[in-house]
Backbone as numpy.savetxt, mean C-alpha at the origin, in Angstrom:
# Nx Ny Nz CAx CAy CAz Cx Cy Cz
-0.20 -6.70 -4.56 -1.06 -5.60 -4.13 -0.35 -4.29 -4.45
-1.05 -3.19 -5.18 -0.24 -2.10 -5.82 -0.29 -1.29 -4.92
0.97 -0.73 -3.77 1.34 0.11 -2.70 0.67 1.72 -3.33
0.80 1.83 -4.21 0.81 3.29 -4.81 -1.07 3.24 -4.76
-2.29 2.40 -5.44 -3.21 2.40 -4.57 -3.36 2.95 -3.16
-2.56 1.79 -1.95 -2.83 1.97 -1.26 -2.30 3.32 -0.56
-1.52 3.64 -1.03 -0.60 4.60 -0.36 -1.56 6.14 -0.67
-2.54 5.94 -2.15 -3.69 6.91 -2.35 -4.60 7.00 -1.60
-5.24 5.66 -1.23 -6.29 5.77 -0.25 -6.01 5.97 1.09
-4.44 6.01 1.60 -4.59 6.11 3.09 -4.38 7.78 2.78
-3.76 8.36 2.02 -3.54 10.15 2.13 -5.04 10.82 2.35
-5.74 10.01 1.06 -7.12 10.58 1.05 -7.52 10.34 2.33
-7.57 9.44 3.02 -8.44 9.04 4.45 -7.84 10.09 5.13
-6.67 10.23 5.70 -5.90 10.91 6.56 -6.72 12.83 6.03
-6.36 12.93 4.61 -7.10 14.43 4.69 -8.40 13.99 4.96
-9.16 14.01 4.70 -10.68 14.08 5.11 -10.66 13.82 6.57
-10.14 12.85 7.59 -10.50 12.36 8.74 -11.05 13.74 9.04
-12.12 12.90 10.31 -12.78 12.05 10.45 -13.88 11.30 9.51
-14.10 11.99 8.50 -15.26 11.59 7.38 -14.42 10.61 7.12
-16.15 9.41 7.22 -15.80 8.34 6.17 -16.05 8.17 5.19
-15.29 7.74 3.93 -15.06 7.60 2.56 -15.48 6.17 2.02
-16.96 6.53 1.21 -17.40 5.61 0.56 -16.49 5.26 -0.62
-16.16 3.74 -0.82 -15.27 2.93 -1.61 -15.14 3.62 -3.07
-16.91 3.85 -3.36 -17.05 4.53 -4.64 -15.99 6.08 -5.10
-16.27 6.85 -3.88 -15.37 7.98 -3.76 -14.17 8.04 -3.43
-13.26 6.88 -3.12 -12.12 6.51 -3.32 -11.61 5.84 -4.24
-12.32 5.32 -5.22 -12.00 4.98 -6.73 -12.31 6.25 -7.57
-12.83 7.08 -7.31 -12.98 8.41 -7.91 -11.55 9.04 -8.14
-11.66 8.81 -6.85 -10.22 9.84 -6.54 -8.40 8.93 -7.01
-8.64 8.27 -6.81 -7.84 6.71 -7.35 -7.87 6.69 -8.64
-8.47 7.09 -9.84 -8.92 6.40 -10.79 -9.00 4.94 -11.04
-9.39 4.66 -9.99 -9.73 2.39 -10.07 -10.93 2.31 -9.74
-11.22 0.86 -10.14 -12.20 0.32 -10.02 -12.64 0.00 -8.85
-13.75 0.13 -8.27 -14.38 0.52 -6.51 -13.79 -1.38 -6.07
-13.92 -2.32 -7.14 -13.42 -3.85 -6.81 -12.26 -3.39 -6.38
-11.30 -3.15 -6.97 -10.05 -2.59 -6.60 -9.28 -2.03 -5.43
-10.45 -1.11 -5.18 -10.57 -0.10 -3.98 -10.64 -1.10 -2.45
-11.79 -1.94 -2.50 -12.29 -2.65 -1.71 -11.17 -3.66 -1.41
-10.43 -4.46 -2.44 -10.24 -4.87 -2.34 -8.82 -4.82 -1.46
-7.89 -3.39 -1.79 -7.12 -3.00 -1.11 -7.46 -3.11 0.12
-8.50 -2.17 0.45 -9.20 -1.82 1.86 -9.08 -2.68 2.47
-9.42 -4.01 2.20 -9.38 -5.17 3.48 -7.87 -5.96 3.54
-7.16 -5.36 3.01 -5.97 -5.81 3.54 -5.38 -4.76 4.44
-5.83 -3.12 4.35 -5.57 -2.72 5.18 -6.40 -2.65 6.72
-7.51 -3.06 6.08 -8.07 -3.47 7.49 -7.15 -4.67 7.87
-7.24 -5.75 7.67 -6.57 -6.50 8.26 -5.48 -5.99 8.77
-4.89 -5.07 8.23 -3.59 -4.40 8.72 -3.68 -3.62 10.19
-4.87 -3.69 10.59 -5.43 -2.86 11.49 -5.47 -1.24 11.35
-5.01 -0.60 9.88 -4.81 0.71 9.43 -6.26 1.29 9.42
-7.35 0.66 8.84 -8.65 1.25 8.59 -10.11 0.32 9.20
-10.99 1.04 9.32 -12.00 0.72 9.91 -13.25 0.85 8.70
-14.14 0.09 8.40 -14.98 0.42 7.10 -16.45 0.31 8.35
-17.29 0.58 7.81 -18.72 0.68 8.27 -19.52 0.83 6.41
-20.78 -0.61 6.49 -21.25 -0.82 5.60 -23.18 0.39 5.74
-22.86 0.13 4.39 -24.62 0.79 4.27 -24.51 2.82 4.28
-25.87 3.54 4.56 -25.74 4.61 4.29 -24.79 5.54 5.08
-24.01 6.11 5.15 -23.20 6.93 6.03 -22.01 6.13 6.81
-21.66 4.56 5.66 -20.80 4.51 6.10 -19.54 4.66 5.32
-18.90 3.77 4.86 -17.46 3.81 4.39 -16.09 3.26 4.71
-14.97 4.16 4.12 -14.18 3.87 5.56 -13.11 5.10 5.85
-12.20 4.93 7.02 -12.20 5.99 8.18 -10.66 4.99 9.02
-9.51 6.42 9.07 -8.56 5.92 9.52 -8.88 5.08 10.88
-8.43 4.18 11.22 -8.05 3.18 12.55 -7.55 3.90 14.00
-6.12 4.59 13.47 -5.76 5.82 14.46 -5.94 6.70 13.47
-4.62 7.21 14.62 -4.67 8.89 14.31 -3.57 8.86 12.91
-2.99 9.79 12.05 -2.66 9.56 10.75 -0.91 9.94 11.16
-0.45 10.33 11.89 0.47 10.42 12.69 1.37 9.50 13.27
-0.04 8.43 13.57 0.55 7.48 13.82 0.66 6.45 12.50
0.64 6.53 11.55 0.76 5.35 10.77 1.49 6.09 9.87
2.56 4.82 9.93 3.90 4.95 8.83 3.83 4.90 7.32
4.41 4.77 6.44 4.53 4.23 5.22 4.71 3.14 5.06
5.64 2.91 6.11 5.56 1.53 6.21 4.89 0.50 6.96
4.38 1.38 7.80 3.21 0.28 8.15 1.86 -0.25 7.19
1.72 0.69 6.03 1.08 0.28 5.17 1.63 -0.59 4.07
3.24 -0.45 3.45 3.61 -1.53 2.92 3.44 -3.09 3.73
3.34 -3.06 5.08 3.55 -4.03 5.77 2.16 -4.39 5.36
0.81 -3.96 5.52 -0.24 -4.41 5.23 -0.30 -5.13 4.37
-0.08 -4.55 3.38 0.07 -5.54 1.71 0.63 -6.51 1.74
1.42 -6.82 2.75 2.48 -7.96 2.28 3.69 -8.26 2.12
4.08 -6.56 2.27 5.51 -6.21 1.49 5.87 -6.85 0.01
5.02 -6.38 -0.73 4.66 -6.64 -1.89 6.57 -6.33 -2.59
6.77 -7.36 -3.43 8.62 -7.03 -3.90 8.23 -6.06 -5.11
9.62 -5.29 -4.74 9.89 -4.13 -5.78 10.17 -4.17 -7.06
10.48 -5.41 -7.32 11.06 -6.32 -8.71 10.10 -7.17 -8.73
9.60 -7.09 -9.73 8.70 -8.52 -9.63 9.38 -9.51 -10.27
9.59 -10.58 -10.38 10.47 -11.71 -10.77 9.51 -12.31 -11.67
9.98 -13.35 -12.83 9.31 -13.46 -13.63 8.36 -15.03 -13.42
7.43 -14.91 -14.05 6.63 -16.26 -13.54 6.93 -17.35 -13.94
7.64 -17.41 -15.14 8.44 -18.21 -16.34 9.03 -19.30 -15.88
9.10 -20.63 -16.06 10.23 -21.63 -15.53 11.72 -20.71 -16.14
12.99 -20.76 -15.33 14.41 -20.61 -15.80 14.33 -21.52 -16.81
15.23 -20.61 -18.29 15.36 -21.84 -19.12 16.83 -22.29 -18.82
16.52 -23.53 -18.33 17.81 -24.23 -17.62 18.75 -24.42 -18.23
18.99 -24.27 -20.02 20.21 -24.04 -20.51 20.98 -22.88 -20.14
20.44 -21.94 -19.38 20.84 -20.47 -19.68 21.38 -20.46 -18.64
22.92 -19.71 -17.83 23.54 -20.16 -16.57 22.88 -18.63 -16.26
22.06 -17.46 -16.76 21.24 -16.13 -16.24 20.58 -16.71 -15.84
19.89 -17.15 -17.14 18.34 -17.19 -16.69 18.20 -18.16 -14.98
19.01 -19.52 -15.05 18.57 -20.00 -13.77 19.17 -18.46 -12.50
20.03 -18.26 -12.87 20.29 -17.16 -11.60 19.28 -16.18 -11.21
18.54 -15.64 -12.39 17.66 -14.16 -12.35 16.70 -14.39 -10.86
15.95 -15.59 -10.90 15.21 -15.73 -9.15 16.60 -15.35 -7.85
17.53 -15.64 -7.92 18.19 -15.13 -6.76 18.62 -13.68 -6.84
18.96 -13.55 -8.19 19.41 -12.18 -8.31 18.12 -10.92 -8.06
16.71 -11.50 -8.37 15.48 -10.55 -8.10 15.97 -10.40 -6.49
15.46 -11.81 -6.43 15.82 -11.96 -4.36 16.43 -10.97 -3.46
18.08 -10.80 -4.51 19.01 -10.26 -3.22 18.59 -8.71 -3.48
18.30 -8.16 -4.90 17.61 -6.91 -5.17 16.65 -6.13 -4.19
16.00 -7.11 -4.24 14.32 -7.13 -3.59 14.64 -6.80 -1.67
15.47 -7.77 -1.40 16.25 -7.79 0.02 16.92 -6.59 0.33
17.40 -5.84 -0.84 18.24 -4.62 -0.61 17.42 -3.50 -0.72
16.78 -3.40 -1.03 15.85 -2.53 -1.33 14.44 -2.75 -0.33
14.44 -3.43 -0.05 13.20 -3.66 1.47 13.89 -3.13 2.77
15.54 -3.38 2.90 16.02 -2.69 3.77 15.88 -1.31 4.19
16.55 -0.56 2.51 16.71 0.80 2.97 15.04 1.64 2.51
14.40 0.45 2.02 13.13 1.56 1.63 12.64 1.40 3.35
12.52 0.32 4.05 11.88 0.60 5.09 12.23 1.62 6.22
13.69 1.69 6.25 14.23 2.78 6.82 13.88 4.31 6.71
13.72 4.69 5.45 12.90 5.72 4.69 11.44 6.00 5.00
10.64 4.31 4.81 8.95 4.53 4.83 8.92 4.76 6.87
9.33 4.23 7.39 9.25 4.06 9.27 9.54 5.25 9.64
10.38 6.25 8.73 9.92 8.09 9.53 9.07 8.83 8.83
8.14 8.56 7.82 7.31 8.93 7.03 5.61 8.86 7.65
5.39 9.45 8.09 4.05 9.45 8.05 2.91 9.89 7.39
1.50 9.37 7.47 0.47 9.84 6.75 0.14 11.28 6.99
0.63 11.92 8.37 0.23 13.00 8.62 1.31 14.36 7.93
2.22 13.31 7.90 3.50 14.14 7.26 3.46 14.36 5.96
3.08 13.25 5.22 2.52 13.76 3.57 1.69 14.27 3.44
0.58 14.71 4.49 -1.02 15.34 4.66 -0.31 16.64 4.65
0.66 17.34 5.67 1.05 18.44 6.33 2.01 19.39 5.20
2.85 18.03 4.59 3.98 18.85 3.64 3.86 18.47 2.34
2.61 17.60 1.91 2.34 17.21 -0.28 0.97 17.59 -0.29
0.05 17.72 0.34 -1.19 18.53 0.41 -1.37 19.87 0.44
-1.77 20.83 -0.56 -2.31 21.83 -0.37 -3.65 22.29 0.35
């Protein structure tokens, strides 16, 4: 799940609140495909981050307040999607790398989930609204 998506659609939600934002007008603003859009969306619903309402005048519309939701509470939505993506490839088992490269993504991925979360957990939506928004 691509964080940088989601991390578009929660800024956009957070400026506009309270208006809710039809999927279409968040792929606008996204340049993605409204499948795309949607499809994010319900993982952050599940995340409990957003609230959607179907049909005319609806959309969707932060959960709380934008203050309250972290950066990282939205990586958490996704999955904590890894920063490295590791390759899909069997290791070619002659190679004493190649079998290593899955642990070596691993401990990468592990080091970097640490200190990014430390970073995303004082970050808020209201804080990139207040100080990257004009």
């Amino acid at each position: 799940m691509n964080m940088t998506v989601a991390l578009h659609i929660m800024v956009a939600l957070a400026r506009n609140h309270p208006r809710r934002m039809p999927s279409n007008e968040l792929a606008r603003s996204v340049g993605a495909n409204p499948v795309t859009i949607r499809r994010v969306v319900g993982r952050l619903v599940d995340g409990g981050l957003v609230e959607t309402q179907p049909g005319i005048g609806g959309g969707v519309v932060l959960a709380r307040a934008a203050a309250n939701i972290t950066v990282d509470d939205i990586h958490a939505a996704l999955g904590r999607p890894a920063w490295i993506k590791a390759s899909t490839k069997a290791p070619y088992t002659p190679c004493e790398v190649s079998v290593c490269m899955p642990a070596v993504v691993d401990r990468l991925n592990g080091a970097i989930d640490c200190e990014a979360a430390k970073v995303m957990s004082r970050v808020t939506l209201q804080t990139l609204v207040d100080e990257e928004i004009a």
